[in-house]
C-alpha positions, 0 to 999 in steps of 0.5 A: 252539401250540393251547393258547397260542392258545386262551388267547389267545383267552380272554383277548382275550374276558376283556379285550373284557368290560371294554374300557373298564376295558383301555383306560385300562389301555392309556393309560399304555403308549400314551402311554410307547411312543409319546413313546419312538418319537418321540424315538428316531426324531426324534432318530436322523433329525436326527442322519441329516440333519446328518451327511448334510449335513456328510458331503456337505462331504467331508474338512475341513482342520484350522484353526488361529486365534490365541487371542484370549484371551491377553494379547497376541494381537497377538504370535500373528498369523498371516502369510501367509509362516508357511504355507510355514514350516508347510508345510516343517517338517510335510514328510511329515505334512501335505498341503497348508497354505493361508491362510484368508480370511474377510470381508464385502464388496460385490458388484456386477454389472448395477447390483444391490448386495448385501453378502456372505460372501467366503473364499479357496479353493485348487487342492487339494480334498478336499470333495464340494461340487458345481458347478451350472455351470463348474468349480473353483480350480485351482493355476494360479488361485493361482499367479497370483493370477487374478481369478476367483471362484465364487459361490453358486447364489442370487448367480448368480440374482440377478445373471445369471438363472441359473447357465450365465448366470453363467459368463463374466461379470463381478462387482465385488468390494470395486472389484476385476472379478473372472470368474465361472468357476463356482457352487455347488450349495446345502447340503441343509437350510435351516438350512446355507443361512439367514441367508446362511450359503448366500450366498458367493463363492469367490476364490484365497488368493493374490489375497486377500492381494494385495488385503488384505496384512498377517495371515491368519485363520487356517491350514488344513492337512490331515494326512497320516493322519486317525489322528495329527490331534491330534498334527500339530496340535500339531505345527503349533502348536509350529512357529508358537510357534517364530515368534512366541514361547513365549508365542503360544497358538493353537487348532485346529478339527477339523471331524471330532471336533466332529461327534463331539462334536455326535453325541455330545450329541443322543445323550445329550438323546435318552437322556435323553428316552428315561429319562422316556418309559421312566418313563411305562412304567413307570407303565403297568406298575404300572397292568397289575399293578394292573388284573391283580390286581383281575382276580384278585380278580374271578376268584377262584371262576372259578380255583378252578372251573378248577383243580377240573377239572384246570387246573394251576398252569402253565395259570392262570398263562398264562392270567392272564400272556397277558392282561397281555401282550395289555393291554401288547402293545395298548398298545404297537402303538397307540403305535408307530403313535402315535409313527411318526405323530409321527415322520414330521410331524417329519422332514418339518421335520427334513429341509427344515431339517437335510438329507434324513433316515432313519427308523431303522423297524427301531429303532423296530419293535424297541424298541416290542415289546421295551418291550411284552413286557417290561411285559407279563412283568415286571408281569404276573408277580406277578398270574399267580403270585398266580392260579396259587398260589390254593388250589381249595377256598378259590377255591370257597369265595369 
């Protein structure tokens, strides 16, 4: 361990008499490690935040929408009698069944007006949205066709100031009084709530269709087993074309597998990002070799004077390897903090947008002393090697 540290010592010395030759030797490791860590730590932390978000939904149903491309989606129309056939056929296999509304309309309370999202909800709940004041649908809410919503945290503010205030009162919907029994929580991150996408109102299924009888948007059922979702779905399927025909075709949405498929795709842009930061470390290699064997060069009589005194192959090779190493490690710590740096402006708007976000530090920690100790031994190799192989006499004789 001595031996290693006074090398150490000798090559820091050796790389602080050139130091404005090492440090643009550094650059290209510095600006390689650093692009990595940004991009592995923003993206990891974007990926944290959407999930986080989405997760924060709980379980979601499995819808199911008619296809509008087909030749004549009116034949696939969806009815609010085909939930109970649904229902009965996939007995054992599916949980719940429930029509799905989805519309824009007017609502009003103490003279204030504003247009707004309004979905249909049901008694059974398997997300994990939570309650700023009141409670939730309940089964006697669509049994009855009860007259009562919940309304987002900004309607609430809006209209009654706040949202306890909000509780026990009343709204306008499309010319129907509706009670307040409840407000939401608003989503993590602003994207989930901008553009209005976080302004809404809540109401049963059932007095939907009573104030707008005719087709559903679409149908929600949850699957008993998450494992056979695709198949129930195309259970589901079958049992509608047993309605409306063969020729009705209707597509069904997994909110499960499309946050696979969007974790799926941030992993393979962070990839790719990562290949072309790896491409400015590799550059940064050759660079350290290049600077490496000039040193050698430099060097030469000062080898052969070591060798002439005892040093053995092994000893100049680790000299001139632990240099390599100490230009590749520096590099690569100013990087890493250069890129944790970064990473941390970036996931202050990553979380304010997506929802609260994770630095993955042991990720981070990981790849940049490993990207560092790799370019150090693999481009340090071949300059050590050449310094190691030199003959003492002919070393002297330059």
């Amino acid at each position: 361990m001595s031996r290693i540290l006074a090398y150490a010592s000798e090559a820091f010395r050796s790389i602080w008499l050139n130091r404005t030759r090492s440090i643009l030797t550094m650059l290209g490791m510095i600006i390689g490690t650093s692009s990595v860590i940004a991009v592995l730590g923003i993206s990891h932390a974007a990926s944290s935040g959407i999930n986080g978000t989405l997760n924060s939904l709980g379980v979601q149903p499995v819808q199911v929408n008619v296809d509008t491309n087909q030749d004549d989606p009116a034949i696939a129309q969806l009815q609010y009698r085909d939930v109970a056939t649904v229902q009965d056929a996939m007995l054992g296999s599916v949980t719940v069944t429930e029509p799905s509304y989805f519309q824009t309309w007017q609502i009003s309370a103490n003279r204030l007006h504003q247009y707004v999202t309004v979905f249909s909800g049901g008694g059974y709940h398997q997300d994990s949205l939570t309650l700023r004041a009141g409670r939730r649908l309940s089964t006697e809410d669509t049994a009855g066709g009860a007259h009562v919503a919940l309304v987002s945290l900004d309607l609430s503010e809006k209209f009654f100031g706040d949202a306890s205030s909000a509780v026990g009162n009343v709204v306008n919907l499309d010319g129907t009084r509706f009670k307040v029994i409840g407000v939401y929580d608003p989503l993590k991150g602003s994207l989930f709530n901008a553009g209005g996408q976080g302004t809404f109102v809540e109401i049963p299924y059932s007095t939907f269709h009573h104030m707008r009888p005719g087709p559903v948007d679409s149908i929600q059922f949850y699957p008993v087993s998450a494992d056979q979702t695709d198949a129930t779905s195309a259970a589901v399927v079958r049992v509608l074309q047993h309605i409306h025909g063969a020729r009705a075709k209707y597509i069904t949405q997994n909110s499960s597998a499309q946050i696979g498929g969007f974790e799926t795709v941030i992993n393979i842009v962070a990839a790719g990002l990562t290949a072309i930061g790896g491409v400015a470390l590799v550059v940064a290699g050759i660079g350290i070799m290049n600077i490496m064997l000039v040193s050698v060069t430099e060097r030469t009589r000062e080898i052969g004077i070591r060798k002439a005194i005892g040093a053995s192959r092994r000893d100049v090779a680790l000299q001139f390897l632990m240099e390599a190493l100490l230009l590749a490690f520096g590099g690569g710590l100013t990087g890493m903090v250069i890129g944790v740096l970064g990473t941390l402006g970036m996931v202050a708007l990553v979380s304010k947008t997506l929802g609260e976000s994770q630095i993955p530090y042991v990720l981070i920690i990981a790849v940049a002393m490993g990207f560092s100790v790799t370019v150090g031994v693999v481009f340090g190799s071949y300059p050590a090697l050449r310094a190691a192989r030199m003959d003492p006499i002919e070393a002297l004789r330059s």
